[in-house]
C-alpha positions as CSV (number, residue, x, y, z in Angstrom):
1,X,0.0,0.0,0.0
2,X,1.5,3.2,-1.0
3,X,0.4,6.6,1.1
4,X,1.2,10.4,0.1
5,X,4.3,11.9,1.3
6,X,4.1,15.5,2.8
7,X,7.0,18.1,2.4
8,X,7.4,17.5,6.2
9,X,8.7,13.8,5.6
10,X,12.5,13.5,5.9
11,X,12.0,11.5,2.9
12,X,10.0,11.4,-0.1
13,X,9.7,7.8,-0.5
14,X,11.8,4.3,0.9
15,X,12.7,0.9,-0.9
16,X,12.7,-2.2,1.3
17,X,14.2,-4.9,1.2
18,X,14.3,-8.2,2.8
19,X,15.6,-12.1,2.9
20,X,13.6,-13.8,0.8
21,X,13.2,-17.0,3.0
22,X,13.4,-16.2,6.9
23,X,10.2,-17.3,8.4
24,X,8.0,-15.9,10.5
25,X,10.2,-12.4,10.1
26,X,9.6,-12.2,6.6
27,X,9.7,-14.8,3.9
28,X,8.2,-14.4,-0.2
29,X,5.1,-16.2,-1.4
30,X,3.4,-16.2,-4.2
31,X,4.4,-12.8,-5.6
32,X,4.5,-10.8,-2.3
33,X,6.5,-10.5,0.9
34,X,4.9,-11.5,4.5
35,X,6.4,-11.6,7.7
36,X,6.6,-9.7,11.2
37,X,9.5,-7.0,10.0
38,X,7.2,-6.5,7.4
39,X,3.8,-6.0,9.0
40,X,5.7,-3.4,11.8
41,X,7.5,-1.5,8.6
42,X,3.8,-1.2,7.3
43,X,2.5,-0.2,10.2
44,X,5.3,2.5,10.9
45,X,5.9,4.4,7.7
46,X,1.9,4.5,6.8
47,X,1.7,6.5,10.0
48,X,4.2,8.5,9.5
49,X,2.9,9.0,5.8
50,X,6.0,7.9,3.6
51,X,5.5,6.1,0.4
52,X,7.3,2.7,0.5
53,X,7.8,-0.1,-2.3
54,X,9.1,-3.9,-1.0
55,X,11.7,-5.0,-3.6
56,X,11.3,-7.9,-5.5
57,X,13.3,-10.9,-3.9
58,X,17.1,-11.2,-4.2
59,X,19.7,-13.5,-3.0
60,X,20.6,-12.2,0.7
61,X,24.2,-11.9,0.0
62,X,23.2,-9.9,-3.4
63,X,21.0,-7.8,-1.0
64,X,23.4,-6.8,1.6
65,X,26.2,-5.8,-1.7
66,X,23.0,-3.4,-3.3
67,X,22.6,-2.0,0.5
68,X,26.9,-1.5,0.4
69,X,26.1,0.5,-2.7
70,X,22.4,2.6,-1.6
71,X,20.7,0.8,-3.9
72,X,17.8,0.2,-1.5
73,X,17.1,2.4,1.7
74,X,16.0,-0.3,4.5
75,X,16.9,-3.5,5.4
76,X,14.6,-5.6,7.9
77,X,15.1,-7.8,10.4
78,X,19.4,-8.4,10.3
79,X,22.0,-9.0,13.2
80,X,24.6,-5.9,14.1
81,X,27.9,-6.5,13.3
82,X,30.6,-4.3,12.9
83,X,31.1,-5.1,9.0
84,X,27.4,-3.9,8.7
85,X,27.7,-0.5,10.7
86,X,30.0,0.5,8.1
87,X,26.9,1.0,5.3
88,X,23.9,0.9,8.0
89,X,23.0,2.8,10.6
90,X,20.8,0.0,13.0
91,X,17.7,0.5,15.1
92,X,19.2,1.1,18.9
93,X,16.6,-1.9,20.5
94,X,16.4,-5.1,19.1
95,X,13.2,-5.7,17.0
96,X,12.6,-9.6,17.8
97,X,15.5,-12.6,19.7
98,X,16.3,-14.9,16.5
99,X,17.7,-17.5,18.5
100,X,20.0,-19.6,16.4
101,X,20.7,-23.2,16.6
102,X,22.3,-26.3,15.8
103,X,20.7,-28.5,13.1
104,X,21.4,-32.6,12.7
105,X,20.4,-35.4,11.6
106,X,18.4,-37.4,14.0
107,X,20.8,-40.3,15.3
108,X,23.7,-38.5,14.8
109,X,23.1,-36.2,17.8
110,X,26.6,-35.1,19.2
111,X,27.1,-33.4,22.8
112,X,26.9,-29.6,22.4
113,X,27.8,-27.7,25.3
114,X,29.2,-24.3,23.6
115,X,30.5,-23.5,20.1
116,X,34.0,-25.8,20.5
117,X,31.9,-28.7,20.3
118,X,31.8,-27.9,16.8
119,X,35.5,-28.2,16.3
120,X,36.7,-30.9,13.7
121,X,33.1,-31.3,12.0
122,X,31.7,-29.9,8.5
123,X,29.1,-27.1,9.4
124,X,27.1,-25.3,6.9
125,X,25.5,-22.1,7.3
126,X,23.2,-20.0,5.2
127,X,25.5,-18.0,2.3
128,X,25.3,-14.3,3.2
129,X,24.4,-14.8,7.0
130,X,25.7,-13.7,9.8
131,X,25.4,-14.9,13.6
132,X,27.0,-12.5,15.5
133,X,30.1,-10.9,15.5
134,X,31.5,-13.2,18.4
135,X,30.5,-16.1,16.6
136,X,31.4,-15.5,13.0
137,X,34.9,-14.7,14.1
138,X,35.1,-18.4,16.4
139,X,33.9,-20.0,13.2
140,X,36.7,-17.8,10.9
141,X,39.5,-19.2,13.3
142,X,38.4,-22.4,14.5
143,X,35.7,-24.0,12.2
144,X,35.4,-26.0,9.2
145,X,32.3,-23.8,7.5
146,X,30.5,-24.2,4.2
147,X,28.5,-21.3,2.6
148,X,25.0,-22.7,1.2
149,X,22.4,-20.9,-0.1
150,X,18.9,-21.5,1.2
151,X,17.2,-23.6,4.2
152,X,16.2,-26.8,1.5
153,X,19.5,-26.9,0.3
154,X,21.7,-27.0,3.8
155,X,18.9,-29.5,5.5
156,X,19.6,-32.1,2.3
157,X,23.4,-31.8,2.7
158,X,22.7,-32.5,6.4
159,X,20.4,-36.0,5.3
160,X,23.0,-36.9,2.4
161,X,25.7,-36.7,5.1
162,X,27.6,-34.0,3.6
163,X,27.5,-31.7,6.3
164,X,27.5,-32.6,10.3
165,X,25.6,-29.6,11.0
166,X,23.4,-26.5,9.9
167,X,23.9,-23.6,12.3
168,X,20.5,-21.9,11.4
169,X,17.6,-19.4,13.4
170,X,15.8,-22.0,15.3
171,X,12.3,-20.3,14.3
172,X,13.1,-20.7,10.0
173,X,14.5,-23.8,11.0
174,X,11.5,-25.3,13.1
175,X,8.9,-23.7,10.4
176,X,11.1,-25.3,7.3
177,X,11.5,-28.7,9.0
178,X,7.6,-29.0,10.4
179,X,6.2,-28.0,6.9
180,X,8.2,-29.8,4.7
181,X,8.2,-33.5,6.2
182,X,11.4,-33.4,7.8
183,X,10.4,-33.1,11.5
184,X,11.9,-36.6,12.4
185,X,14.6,-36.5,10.5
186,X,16.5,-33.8,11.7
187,X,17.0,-32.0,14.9
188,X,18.1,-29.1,17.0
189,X,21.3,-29.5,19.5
190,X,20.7,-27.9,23.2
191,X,21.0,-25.5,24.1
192,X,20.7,-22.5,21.4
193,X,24.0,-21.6,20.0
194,X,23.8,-18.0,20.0
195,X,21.4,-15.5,21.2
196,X,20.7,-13.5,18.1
197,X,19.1,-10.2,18.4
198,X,17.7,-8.6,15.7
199,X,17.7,-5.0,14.1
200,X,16.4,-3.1,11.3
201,X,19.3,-1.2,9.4
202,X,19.0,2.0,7.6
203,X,21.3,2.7,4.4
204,X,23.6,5.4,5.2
205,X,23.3,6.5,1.9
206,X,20.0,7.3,1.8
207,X,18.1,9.8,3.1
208,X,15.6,8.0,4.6
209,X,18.1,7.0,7.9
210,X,16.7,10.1,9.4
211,X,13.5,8.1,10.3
212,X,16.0,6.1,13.1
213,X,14.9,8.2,15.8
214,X,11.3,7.7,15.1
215,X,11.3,3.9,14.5
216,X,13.8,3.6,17.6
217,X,10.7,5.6,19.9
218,X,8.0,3.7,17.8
219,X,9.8,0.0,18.4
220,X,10.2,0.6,21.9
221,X,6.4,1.1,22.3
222,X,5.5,-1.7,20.1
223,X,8.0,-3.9,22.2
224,X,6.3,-2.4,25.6
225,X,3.0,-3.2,24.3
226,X,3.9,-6.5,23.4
227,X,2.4,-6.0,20.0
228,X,5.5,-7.5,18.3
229,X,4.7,-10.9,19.7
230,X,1.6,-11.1,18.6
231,X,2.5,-10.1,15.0
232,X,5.4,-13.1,15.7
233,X,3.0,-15.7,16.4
234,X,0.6,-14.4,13.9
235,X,2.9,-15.0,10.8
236,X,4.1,-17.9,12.5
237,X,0.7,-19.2,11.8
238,X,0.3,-17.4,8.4
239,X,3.5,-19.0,7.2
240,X,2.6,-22.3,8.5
241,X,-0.6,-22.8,6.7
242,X,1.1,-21.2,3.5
243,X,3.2,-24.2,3.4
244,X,0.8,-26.6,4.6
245,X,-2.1,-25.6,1.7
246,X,1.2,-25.6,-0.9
247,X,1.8,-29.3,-0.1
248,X,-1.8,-30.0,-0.2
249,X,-2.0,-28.8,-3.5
250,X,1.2,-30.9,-4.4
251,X,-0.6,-33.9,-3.2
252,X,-3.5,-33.5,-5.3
253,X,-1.3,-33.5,-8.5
């Protein structure tokens, strides 16, 4: 939905952007973007009267290089890290906790009691993402990593045996596994590797980061309220029965 702009707007109009497949934050189906970042981004720049455009779906890491370059003015629902300060200017509170955790195949369940437990096993991880600055830099030095894109993709090299584990958000994770008949075939490790914090991230090159101060007031009362958690397990449900009316229709082909 796109709203007038008035001269009093510190911006004319925003692009944003998102990962294409990070349920329930924000995820693409059928020709349109759902998700809780998205619903609060709504909800925030239609009151403040800005006209805004979702861009189509790219790869994440293509995403994060247009951001590098200010070809988009908003990115929803990423971790801080220090590499990303240097194009983005984040929201001050965290948005939603994005847990993150351990992914293997049931069976081959190992003891995980911190991230050294890792050490001297293949681990994937999602191409483009990033868990943290503490832990990206463990997993530089001391970890044998691959880069795969997409959830379908790192959970099959996990089956096929050629990965040990898929360090992943727990909640894509869950949704992926539950919704796509591999819920006994795969597993989380306790407890969660990292605690991950979310923000949203305006482009320093756009004009549009001088909404930060009013989305870091406005998230703070949506937190207070506790209207964030109810949009979470809203399009926790929303992307649930997405997936379960796709497979239906699969079945009846």
């Amino acid at each position: 939905m796109v709203l007038p702009t008035t001269q009093a707007e510190p911006c004319q109009s925003i692009t944003v952007s998102a990962h294409e497949n990070y349920p329930p934050f924000h995820w693409y189906h059928d020709g349109e973007f759902y998700g809780v970042t998205i619903d609060i981004t709504k909800q925030l720049l239609e009151r403040y009267q800005v006209d805004y455009q979702v861009s189509s779906p790219v790869p994440w890491k293509r995403l994060l290089e247009m951001a590098k370059h200010g070809r988009t003015d908003l990115l929803l629902g990423l971790k801080d890290t220090p590499a990303r300060r240097e194009f983005l200017n984040f929201t001050s509170a965290p948005v939603l906790n994005n847990p993150v955790a351990v992914f293997v195949k049931k069976g081959e369940e190992f003891s995980f009691i911190d991230w050294r437990s890792l050490i001297g096993k293949v681990g994937n991880i999602n191409l483009g993402d990033s868990h943290g600055e503490a832990f990206d830099n463990f997993a530089n030095q001391y970890l044998n990593i691959q880069q795969v894109k997409g959830l379908a993709q790192n959970f099959q090299m996990v089956l096929r045996g050629r990965a040990d584990y898929f360090v992943t958000g727990y909640y894509p994770g869950i949704s992926y596994l539950s919704n796509s008949g591999l819920k006994d075939e795969i597993v989380a490790l306790t407890p969660f590797a990292v605690d991950g914090y979310i923000h949203f991230g305006f482009v320093k090159d756009s004009g549009c980061d001088k909404l930060l101060a009013r989305f870091n007031q406005d998230l703070a009362s949506l937190i207070k309220t506790e209207t964030i958690a109810q949009l979470f397990e809203k399009n926790l449900m929303l992307w649930q029965a997405q997936l379960n009316g796709e497979r239906q229709r699969l079945e009846l082909h």
